[in-house]
C-alpha positions in Angstrom: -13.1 42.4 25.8 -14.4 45.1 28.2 -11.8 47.8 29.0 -11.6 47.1 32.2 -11.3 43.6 32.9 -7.7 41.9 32.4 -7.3 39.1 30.0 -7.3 36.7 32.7 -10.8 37.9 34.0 -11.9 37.7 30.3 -11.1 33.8 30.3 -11.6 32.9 33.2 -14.3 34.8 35.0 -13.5 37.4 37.4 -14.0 35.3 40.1 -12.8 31.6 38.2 -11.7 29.4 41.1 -12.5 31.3 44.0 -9.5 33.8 43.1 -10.1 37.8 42.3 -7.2 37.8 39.6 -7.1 42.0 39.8 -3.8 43.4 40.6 -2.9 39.2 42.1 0.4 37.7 41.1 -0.8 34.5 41.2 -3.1 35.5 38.0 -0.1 35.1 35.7 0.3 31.8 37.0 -2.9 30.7 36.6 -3.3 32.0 32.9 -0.1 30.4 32.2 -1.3 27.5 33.6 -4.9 27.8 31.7 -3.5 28.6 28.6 -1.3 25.4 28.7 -4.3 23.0 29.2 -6.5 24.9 26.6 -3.4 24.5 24.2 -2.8 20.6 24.7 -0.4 19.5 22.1 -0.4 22.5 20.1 3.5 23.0 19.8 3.1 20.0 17.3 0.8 22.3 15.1 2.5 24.3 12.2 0.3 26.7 10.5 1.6 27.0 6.5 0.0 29.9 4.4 0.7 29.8 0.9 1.3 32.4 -1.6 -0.7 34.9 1.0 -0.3 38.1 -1.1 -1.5 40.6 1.7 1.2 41.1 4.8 -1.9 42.7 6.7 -3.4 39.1 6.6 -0.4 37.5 7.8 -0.5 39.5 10.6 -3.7 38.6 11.3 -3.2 35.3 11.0 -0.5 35.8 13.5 -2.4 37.4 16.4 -5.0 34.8 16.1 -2.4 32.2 16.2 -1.2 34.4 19.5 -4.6 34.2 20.4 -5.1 30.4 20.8 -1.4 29.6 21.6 0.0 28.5 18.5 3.3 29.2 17.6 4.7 27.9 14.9 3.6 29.9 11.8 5.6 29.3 8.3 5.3 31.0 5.2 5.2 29.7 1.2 6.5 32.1 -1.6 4.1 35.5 0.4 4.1 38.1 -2.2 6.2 40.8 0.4 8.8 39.8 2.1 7.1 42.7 4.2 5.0 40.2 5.9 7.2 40.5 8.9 6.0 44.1 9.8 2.5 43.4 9.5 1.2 46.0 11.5 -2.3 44.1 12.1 -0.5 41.7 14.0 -1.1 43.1 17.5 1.0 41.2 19.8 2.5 38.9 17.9 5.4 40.7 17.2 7.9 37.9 18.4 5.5 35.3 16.1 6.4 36.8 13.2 10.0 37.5 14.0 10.1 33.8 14.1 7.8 32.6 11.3 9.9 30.4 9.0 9.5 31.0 5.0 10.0 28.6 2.4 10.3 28.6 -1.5 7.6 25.4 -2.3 5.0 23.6 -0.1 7.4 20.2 0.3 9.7 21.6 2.3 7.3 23.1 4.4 5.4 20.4 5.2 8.8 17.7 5.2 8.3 17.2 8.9 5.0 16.7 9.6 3.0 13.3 9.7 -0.3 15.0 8.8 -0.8 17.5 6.3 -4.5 19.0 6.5 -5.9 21.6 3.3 -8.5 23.9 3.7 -11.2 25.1 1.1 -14.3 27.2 0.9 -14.5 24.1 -2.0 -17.2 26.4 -4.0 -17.0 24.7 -7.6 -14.0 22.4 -7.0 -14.0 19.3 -8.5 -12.1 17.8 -5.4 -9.7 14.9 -5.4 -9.0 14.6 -1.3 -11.4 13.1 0.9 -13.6 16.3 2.3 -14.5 16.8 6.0 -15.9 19.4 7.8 -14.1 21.7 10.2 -16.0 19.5 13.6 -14.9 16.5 12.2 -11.2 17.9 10.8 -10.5 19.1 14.1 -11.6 15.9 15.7 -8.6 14.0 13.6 -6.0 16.6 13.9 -6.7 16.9 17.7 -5.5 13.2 17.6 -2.8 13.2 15.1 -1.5 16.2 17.2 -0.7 14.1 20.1 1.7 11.6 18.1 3.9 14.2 15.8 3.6 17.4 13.6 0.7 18.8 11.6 0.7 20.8 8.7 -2.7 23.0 8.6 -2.7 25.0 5.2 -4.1 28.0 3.8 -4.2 28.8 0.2 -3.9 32.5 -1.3 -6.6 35.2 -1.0 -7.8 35.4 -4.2 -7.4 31.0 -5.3 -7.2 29.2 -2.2 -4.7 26.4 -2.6 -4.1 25.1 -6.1 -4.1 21.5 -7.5 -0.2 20.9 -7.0 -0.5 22.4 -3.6 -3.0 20.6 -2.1 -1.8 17.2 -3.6 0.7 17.4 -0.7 -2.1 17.0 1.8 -3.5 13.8 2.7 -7.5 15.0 3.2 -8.8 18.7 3.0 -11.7 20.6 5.4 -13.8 22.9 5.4 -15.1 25.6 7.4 -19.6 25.1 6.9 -20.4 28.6 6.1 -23.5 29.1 3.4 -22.9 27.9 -0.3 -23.8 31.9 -1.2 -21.0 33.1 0.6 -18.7 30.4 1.3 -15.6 32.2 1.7 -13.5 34.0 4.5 -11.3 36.3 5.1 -7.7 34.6 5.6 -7.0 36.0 9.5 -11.0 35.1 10.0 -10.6 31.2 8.4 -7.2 30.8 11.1 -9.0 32.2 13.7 -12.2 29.6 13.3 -9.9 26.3 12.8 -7.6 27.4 15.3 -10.9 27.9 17.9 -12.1 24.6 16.8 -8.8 22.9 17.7 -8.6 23.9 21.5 -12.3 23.8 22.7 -13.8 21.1 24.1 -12.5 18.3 25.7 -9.2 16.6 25.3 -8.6 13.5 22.6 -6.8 10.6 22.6 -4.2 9.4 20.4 -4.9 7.9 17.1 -4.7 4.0 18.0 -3.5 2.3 14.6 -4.2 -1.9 14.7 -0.4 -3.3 15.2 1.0 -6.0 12.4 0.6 -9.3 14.0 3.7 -9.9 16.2 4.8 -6.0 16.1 4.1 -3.1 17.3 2.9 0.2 16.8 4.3 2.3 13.9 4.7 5.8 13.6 3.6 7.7 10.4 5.9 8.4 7.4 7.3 12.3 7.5 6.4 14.3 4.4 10.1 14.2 3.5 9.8 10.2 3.7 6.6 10.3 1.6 8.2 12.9 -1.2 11.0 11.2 -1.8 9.0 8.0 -2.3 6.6 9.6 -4.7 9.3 11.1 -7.0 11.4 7.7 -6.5 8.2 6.3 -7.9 7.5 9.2 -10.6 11.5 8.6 -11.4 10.6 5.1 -12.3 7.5 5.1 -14.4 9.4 8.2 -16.5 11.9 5.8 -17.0 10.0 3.0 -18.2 7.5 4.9 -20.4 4.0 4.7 -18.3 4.5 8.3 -17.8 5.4 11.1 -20.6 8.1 13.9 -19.2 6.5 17.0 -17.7 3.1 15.2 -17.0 2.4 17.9 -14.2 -1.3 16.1 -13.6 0.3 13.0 -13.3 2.4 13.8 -10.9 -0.1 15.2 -8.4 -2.4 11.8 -9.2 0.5 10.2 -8.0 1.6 12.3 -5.2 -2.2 12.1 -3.8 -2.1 8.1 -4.5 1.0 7.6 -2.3 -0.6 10.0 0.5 -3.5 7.7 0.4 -2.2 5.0 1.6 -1.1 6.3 4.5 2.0 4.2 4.9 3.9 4.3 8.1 8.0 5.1 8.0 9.1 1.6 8.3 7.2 1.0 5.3 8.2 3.7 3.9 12.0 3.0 3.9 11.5 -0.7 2.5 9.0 0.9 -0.6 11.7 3.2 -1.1 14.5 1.1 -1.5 12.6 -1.6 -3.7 12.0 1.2 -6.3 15.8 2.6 -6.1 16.5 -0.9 -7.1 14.1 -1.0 -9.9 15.4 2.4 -11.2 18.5 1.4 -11.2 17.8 -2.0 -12.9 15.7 -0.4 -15.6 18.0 2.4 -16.1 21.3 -0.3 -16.4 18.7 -1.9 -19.1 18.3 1.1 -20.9 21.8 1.4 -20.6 22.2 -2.3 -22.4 19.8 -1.4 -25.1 21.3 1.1 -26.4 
Protein backbone atom coordinates (compact mmCIF):
# COMPACT_ATOMS: atom_id res chain seq x y z
CA UNK A 1 0.00 0.00 0.00
CA UNK A 2 1.53 3.43 -0.89
CA UNK A 3 2.28 5.61 2.19
CA UNK A 4 0.10 8.02 1.39
CA UNK A 5 -3.01 6.79 0.48
CA UNK A 6 -5.55 5.63 3.31
CA UNK A 7 -6.82 2.12 3.35
CA UNK A 8 -10.00 3.17 1.97
CA UNK A 9 -8.31 4.83 -1.12
CA UNK A 10 -6.32 1.48 -1.40
CA UNK A 11 -9.71 -0.47 -1.81
CA UNK A 12 -11.59 1.42 -3.27
CA UNK A 13 -9.85 3.88 -5.53
CA UNK A 14 -9.25 7.38 -4.59
CA UNK A 15 -12.04 8.52 -6.32
CA UNK A 16 -14.50 5.07 -5.89
CA UNK A 17 -18.07 6.37 -6.20
CA UNK A 18 -17.55 9.81 -7.05
CA UNK A 19 -16.28 10.45 -3.25
CA UNK A 20 -12.54 11.89 -2.45
CA UNK A 21 -12.36 9.68 0.84
CA UNK A 22 -9.16 12.02 2.18
CA UNK A 23 -9.73 13.54 5.49
CA UNK A 24 -14.09 12.72 4.70
CA UNK A 25 -16.03 11.16 7.49
CA UNK A 26 -18.22 9.50 5.37
CA UNK A 27 -15.00 7.26 4.27
CA UNK A 28 -15.46 5.21 7.43
CA UNK A 29 -18.81 4.55 6.57
CA UNK A 30 -18.24 3.56 3.30
CA UNK A 31 -15.36 1.11 4.18
CA UNK A 32 -17.53 -0.24 6.83
CA UNK A 33 -20.02 -0.62 4.54
CA UNK A 34 -17.51 -2.25 1.69
CA UNK A 35 -16.04 -4.37 3.95
CA UNK A 36 -19.39 -5.92 5.01
CA UNK A 37 -20.40 -6.80 1.31
CA UNK A 38 -16.84 -8.10 0.51
CA UNK A 39 -17.20 -10.27 3.78
CA UNK A 40 -20.74 -11.89 3.01
CA UNK A 41 -21.37 -14.54 5.45
CA UNK A 42 -18.08 -14.71 6.87
CA UNK A 43 -18.96 -14.55 10.73
CA UNK A 44 -20.05 -18.25 10.00
CA UNK A 45 -16.30 -18.99 9.01
CA UNK A 46 -14.01 -20.40 11.94
CA UNK A 47 -10.46 -20.69 11.03
CA UNK A 48 -8.84 -23.88 13.24
CA UNK A 49 -4.95 -24.19 13.16
CA UNK A 50 -3.62 -27.20 14.51
CA UNK A 51 -0.61 -27.94 16.51
CA UNK A 52 0.91 -24.60 14.78
CA UNK A 53 4.32 -24.67 16.70
CA UNK A 54 5.38 -21.02 15.72
CA UNK A 55 3.33 -17.96 17.59
CA UNK A 56 4.95 -15.67 14.85
CA UNK A 57 2.63 -17.69 12.33
CA UNK A 58 -0.34 -17.42 14.36
CA UNK A 59 0.02 -13.97 14.26
CA UNK A 60 0.19 -13.89 10.82
CA UNK A 61 -2.48 -15.87 10.34
CA UNK A 62 -4.34 -13.42 12.42
CA UNK A 63 -3.65 -10.16 10.46
CA UNK A 64 -4.57 -11.90 7.34
CA UNK A 65 -7.74 -13.02 8.88
CA UNK A 66 -7.94 -9.06 9.98
CA UNK A 67 -7.28 -8.49 6.56
CA UNK A 68 -10.25 -10.18 4.86
CA UNK A 69 -12.68 -9.78 7.79
CA UNK A 70 -12.67 -12.97 9.48
CA UNK A 71 -12.91 -13.21 13.00
CA UNK A 72 -13.27 -16.11 14.44
CA UNK A 73 -9.78 -17.73 14.76
CA UNK A 74 -9.37 -21.00 17.18
CA UNK A 75 -6.48 -22.82 18.15
CA UNK A 76 -5.58 -26.83 18.58
CA UNK A 77 -2.88 -27.98 21.23
CA UNK A 78 -0.20 -24.60 19.60
CA UNK A 79 3.11 -25.37 21.00
CA UNK A 80 3.27 -21.77 23.12
CA UNK A 81 0.63 -20.69 24.86
CA UNK A 82 2.64 -17.44 23.67
CA UNK A 83 0.64 -17.34 20.61
CA UNK A 84 -1.39 -14.57 21.97
CA UNK A 85 1.52 -11.94 21.87
CA UNK A 86 2.44 -12.79 18.46
CA UNK A 87 4.04 -9.75 17.60
CA UNK A 88 3.65 -10.37 13.63
CA UNK A 89 0.13 -9.95 14.10
CA UNK A 90 -0.15 -6.21 13.23
CA UNK A 91 -3.57 -5.19 14.06
CA UNK A 92 -5.07 -7.96 15.09
CA UNK A 93 -4.43 -7.45 18.55
CA UNK A 94 -8.11 -7.83 19.73
CA UNK A 95 -8.27 -11.23 17.18
CA UNK A 96 -6.01 -12.93 19.14
CA UNK A 97 -7.21 -11.71 22.47
CA UNK A 98 -10.27 -13.53 21.44
CA UNK A 99 -8.94 -16.65 19.57
CA UNK A 100 -10.52 -19.72 21.35
CA UNK A 101 -7.97 -22.77 22.08
CA UNK A 102 -8.89 -26.28 22.44
CA UNK A 103 -7.14 -29.56 23.58
CA UNK A 104 -8.30 -31.96 20.32
CA UNK A 105 -9.73 -31.19 16.82
CA UNK A 106 -13.58 -32.52 17.89
CA UNK A 107 -14.29 -30.01 20.02
CA UNK A 108 -13.15 -27.45 17.80
CA UNK A 109 -14.93 -28.29 15.03
CA UNK A 110 -18.41 -29.57 17.27
CA UNK A 111 -20.38 -26.67 15.77
CA UNK A 112 -19.83 -26.50 12.49
CA UNK A 113 -21.72 -28.24 9.53
CA UNK A 114 -18.71 -28.20 7.26
CA UNK A 115 -15.39 -29.12 8.16
CA UNK A 116 -12.84 -28.27 5.13
CA UNK A 117 -8.71 -29.69 5.34
CA UNK A 118 -6.10 -28.25 3.57
CA UNK A 119 -2.93 -29.97 2.03
CA UNK A 120 0.07 -29.17 -0.06
CA UNK A 121 -0.98 -33.26 -0.58
CA UNK A 122 2.84 -33.85 -1.94
CA UNK A 123 3.08 -37.74 -1.36
CA UNK A 124 -0.21 -38.40 0.54
CA UNK A 125 -1.94 -41.27 -0.10
CA UNK A 126 -5.32 -39.28 0.49
CA UNK A 127 -8.51 -40.78 1.80
CA UNK A 128 -10.96 -37.40 1.37
CA UNK A 129 -12.31 -36.40 -1.79
CA UNK A 130 -9.52 -33.59 -3.16
CA UNK A 131 -10.56 -30.24 -4.67
CA UNK A 132 -8.81 -27.43 -5.54
CA UNK A 133 -8.76 -24.02 -3.71
CA UNK A 134 -11.40 -22.43 -6.95
CA UNK A 135 -13.52 -25.04 -6.53
CA UNK A 136 -13.21 -25.43 -2.44
CA UNK A 137 -14.08 -21.96 -2.18
CA UNK A 138 -16.89 -22.30 -4.52
CA UNK A 139 -18.59 -25.00 -1.84
CA UNK A 140 -17.63 -23.25 1.27
CA UNK A 141 -18.94 -19.93 -0.09
CA UNK A 142 -22.29 -21.83 -0.10
CA UNK A 143 -22.14 -23.91 2.93
CA UNK A 144 -21.29 -20.48 4.58
CA UNK A 145 -24.60 -19.05 3.97
CA UNK A 146 -26.56 -22.04 5.93
CA UNK A 147 -24.25 -22.53 9.23
CA UNK A 148 -20.59 -22.79 10.43
CA UNK A 149 -17.46 -23.83 8.70
CA UNK A 150 -14.45 -25.23 9.97
CA UNK A 151 -11.33 -24.27 7.53
CA UNK A 152 -8.15 -26.16 8.94
CA UNK A 153 -4.62 -25.85 8.87
CA UNK A 154 -2.19 -28.51 9.88
CA UNK A 155 1.35 -27.90 11.63
CA UNK A 156 4.37 -26.26 9.91
CA UNK A 157 6.43 -28.96 9.61
CA UNK A 158 3.40 -32.21 8.85
CA UNK A 159 0.37 -30.49 7.82
CA UNK A 160 -2.67 -32.17 9.35
CA UNK A 161 -2.21 -35.85 10.30
CA UNK A 162 -4.44 -38.89 9.46
CA UNK A 163 -6.61 -38.66 12.76
CA UNK A 164 -6.92 -34.96 12.17
CA UNK A 165 -8.14 -34.74 8.93
CA UNK A 166 -10.57 -37.73 9.42
CA UNK A 167 -12.76 -35.10 11.11
CA UNK A 168 -13.18 -33.22 7.83
CA UNK A 169 -15.58 -34.17 5.29
CA UNK A 170 -13.38 -33.25 1.89
CA UNK A 171 -9.78 -31.53 1.82
CA UNK A 172 -8.33 -28.65 -0.83
CA UNK A 173 -5.62 -27.55 -2.02
CA UNK A 174 -4.03 -24.45 -2.81
CA UNK A 175 -2.40 -25.32 -7.01
CA UNK A 176 1.05 -24.16 -6.46
CA UNK A 177 3.91 -26.34 -8.56
CA UNK A 178 4.44 -30.13 -7.50
CA UNK A 179 8.37 -28.83 -6.94
CA UNK A 180 7.44 -26.64 -4.36
CA UNK A 181 4.16 -27.29 -3.28
CA UNK A 182 4.14 -25.92 0.02
CA UNK A 183 3.48 -22.45 1.91
CA UNK A 184 4.17 -20.70 4.56
CA UNK A 185 1.21 -21.00 7.17
CA UNK A 186 0.21 -16.94 7.43
CA UNK A 187 0.77 -17.19 3.34
CA UNK A 188 -1.66 -20.55 2.88
CA UNK A 189 -4.55 -18.32 5.20
CA UNK A 190 -4.02 -15.41 3.35
CA UNK A 191 -4.70 -17.27 -0.22
CA UNK A 192 -7.90 -19.31 0.98
CA UNK A 193 -9.15 -16.50 2.85
CA UNK A 194 -8.65 -14.17 -0.68
CA UNK A 195 -10.33 -16.83 -2.58
CA UNK A 196 -13.36 -16.90 -0.22
CA UNK A 197 -14.42 -13.12 -0.54
CA UNK A 198 -13.66 -12.21 -4.30
CA UNK A 199 -15.92 -12.51 -6.86
CA UNK A 200 -19.35 -12.53 -6.87
CA UNK A 201 -21.75 -13.70 -4.28
CA UNK A 202 -23.17 -17.53 -4.05
CA UNK A 203 -26.21 -18.99 -3.30
CA UNK A 204 -27.10 -21.43 -0.79
CA UNK A 205 -26.46 -25.00 -1.12
CA UNK A 206 -30.11 -26.32 -2.35
CA UNK A 207 -30.31 -29.99 -1.03
CA UNK A 208 -33.43 -32.12 -2.98
CA UNK A 209 -36.20 -32.30 0.00
CA UNK A 210 -37.64 -36.06 1.05
CA UNK A 211 -40.85 -36.41 -0.68
CA UNK A 212 -43.52 -34.75 1.55
CA UNK A 213 -40.86 -32.72 3.74
CA UNK A 214 -38.83 -30.23 3.73
CA UNK A 215 -35.51 -28.96 3.77
CA UNK A 216 -32.97 -30.34 6.41
CA UNK A 217 -30.17 -28.76 7.88
CA UNK A 218 -26.75 -30.54 8.20
CA UNK A 219 -25.68 -32.61 11.24
CA UNK A 220 -23.19 -30.44 13.72
CA UNK A 221 -19.85 -32.06 14.23
CA UNK A 222 -20.91 -32.80 17.81
CA UNK A 223 -24.02 -34.74 16.21
CA UNK A 224 -21.79 -36.55 13.74
CA UNK A 225 -18.94 -37.53 16.72
CA UNK A 226 -21.19 -38.82 18.93
CA UNK A 227 -22.68 -41.01 16.20
CA UNK A 228 -19.38 -42.27 15.03
CA UNK A 229 -18.10 -43.35 18.52
CA UNK A 230 -21.87 -44.68 19.30
CA UNK A 231 -21.10 -46.72 16.23
CA UNK A 232 -17.30 -47.53 17.11
CA UNK A 233 -18.89 -48.32 20.72
CA UNK A 234 -20.92 -51.01 19.07
CA UNK A 235 -18.76 -52.88 16.66
CA UNK A 236 -16.03 -53.01 19.90
CA UNK A 237 -18.68 -54.58 21.58
CA UNK A 238 -19.58 -57.09 19.20
CA UNK A 239 -16.12 -58.13 18.02
CA UNK A 240 -15.90 -56.54 14.17
CA UNK A 241 -13.44 -54.18 15.66
CA UNK A 242 -10.22 -55.13 17.99
CA UNK A 243 -9.72 -52.39 21.05
CA UNK A 244 -7.30 -49.51 20.22
CA UNK A 245 -7.80 -50.05 16.34
CA UNK A 246 -6.70 -46.27 15.93
CA UNK A 247 -6.97 -46.76 11.83
CA UNK A 248 -10.23 -48.10 12.21
CA UNK A 249 -11.42 -45.57 13.86
CA UNK A 250 -10.59 -42.80 11.40
CA UNK A 251 -12.03 -45.30 8.40
CA UNK A 252 -14.94 -44.99 10.31
CA UNK A 253 -15.10 -41.48 11.36
CA UNK A 254 -14.35 -40.57 7.47
CA UNK A 255 -17.24 -43.25 6.50
CA UNK A 256 -19.88 -41.52 8.68
CA UNK A 257 -18.74 -37.95 7.35
CA UNK A 258 -19.37 -39.33 3.94
CA UNK A 259 -22.60 -39.64 4.05
CA UNK A 260 -23.37 -36.49 4.79
CA UNK A 261 -26.38 -37.12 6.89
CA UNK A 262 -28.58 -34.24 7.91
CA UNK A 263 -29.41 -33.72 11.96
CA UNK A 264 -32.75 -35.33 11.87
CA UNK A 265 -31.09 -38.17 10.61
CA UNK A 266 -28.70 -37.99 12.69
CA UNK A 267 -30.70 -38.20 16.01
CA UNK A 268 -32.76 -41.36 14.75
CA UNK A 269 -29.11 -43.27 13.60
CA UNK A 270 -28.05 -42.38 16.94
CA UNK A 271 -30.67 -43.69 18.96
CA UNK A 272 -31.02 -47.11 16.82
CA UNK A 273 -27.35 -47.82 17.81
CA UNK A 274 -27.78 -46.83 21.69
CA UNK A 275 -30.32 -49.45 21.42
CA UNK A 276 -28.20 -51.92 19.81
CA UNK A 277 -25.38 -51.24 22.39
CA UNK A 278 -27.42 -51.65 24.95
CA UNK A 279 -28.97 -54.93 23.63
CA UNK A 280 -25.73 -56.44 22.81
CA UNK A 281 -24.14 -55.33 25.96
CA UNK A 282 -27.39 -56.85 28.19
CA UNK A 283 -26.42 -60.15 25.93
CA UNK A 284 -22.97 -60.09 26.94
CA UNK A 285 -24.20 -59.58 30.16
CA UNK A 286 -26.58 -63.00 29.81
CA UNK A 287 -23.62 -64.94 28.48
CA UNK A 288 -21.55 -64.66 30.94
Amino acid sequence: MDAGRSTVEWLFGHHALGISFRNHGLGIWVFELGLRIMTGNLDNLRVVLVATRNPLNIGAAARAMSNFGVRRLRVVNPYEVAFREARSAVGASGLLAKAEQYEGVAEAVADCRLVVGTTAVGRRDLQHRLLRLDAGAHAIKRQLKTGPVALLFGSERYGLSNEEMSHCHWVMRIPTREEHGSMNLGQAVAVCLYELVRGKKTAPTKKKAAPGGSEKKSAASREVERLTQMLLEVLHTSGYVKPRAVAAEEKLRRLVRRLDLNAADTAVLLGMLRQIAWKVGANQKEDK
